[in-house]
N, C-alpha and C positions, 0 to 999 in steps of 0.2 A: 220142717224141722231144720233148725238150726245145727250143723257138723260140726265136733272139735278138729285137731291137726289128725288126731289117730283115726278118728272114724273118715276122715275123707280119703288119707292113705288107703283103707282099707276099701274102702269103697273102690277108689280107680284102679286099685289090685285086681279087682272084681267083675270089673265095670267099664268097659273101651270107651271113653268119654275124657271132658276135656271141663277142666274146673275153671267157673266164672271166677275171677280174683275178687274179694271184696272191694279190694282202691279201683274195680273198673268201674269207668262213670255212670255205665246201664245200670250196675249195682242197684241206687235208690230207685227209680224208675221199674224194676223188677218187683222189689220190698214194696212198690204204692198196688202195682198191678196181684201179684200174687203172692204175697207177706211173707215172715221173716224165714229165709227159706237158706241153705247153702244153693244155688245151683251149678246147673252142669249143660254141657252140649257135647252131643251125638253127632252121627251122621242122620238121625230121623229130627231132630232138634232141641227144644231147652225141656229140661228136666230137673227135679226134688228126689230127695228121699225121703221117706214118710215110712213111722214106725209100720212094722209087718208083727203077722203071727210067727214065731218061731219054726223054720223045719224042722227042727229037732229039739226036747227038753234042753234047758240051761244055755242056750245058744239067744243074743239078741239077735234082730235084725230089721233089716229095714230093705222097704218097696220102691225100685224106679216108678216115680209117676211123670209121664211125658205133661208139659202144662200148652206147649207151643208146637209146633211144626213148621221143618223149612220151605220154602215153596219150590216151584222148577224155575222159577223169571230168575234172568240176569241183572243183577246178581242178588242171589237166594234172601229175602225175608224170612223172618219167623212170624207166625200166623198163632195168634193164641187161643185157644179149644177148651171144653172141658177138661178137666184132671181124669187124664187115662191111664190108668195101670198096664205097666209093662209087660208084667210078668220077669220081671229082675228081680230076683230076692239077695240081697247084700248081707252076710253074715257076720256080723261084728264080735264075735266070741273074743275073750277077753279084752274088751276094750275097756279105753277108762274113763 
């Protein structure tokens, strides 16, 4: 799922992570690998938001899913895995 400006604010509010910029040149190379996605990096490594069920009526939200993991080698790769849920639930109530 693609973020707008509000739901990524919202998100990093939420979220200790660190937003891929769209002008970075991994950008397209990310979009061929795991499609049109906003991403993000952790300290566990590259991650999506992907619509969630609501914790609460009238609340959207959205699921950290890890897509990558960084390694221990000097210096750290990302290793790319199944789509793993976090367990991050992102609460975008009033977004637009």
């Amino acid at each position: 799922m693609r973020l707008n400006s509000t739901l990524v604010e919202r998100t990093l509010a939420q979220y200790p992570a660190r937003l891929v910029p769209e002008n970075d040149p991994v950008v397209p190379k990310l979009v061929d690998l795991f499609g049109d996605h906003t991403f993000f990096l952790d300290q566990n490594g590259l991650n999506i938001v992907e619509p969630a069920e609501p914790p609460r009526e009238g609340v959207e939200a959205g699921q950290v899913v890890e897509l990558a993991h960084w390694t221990d080698a000097r210096p750290p790769k990302l290793v790319p895995h199944d789509p793993e849920p976090t367990g991050v639930v992102i609460e975008f109530e009033g977004a637009d």
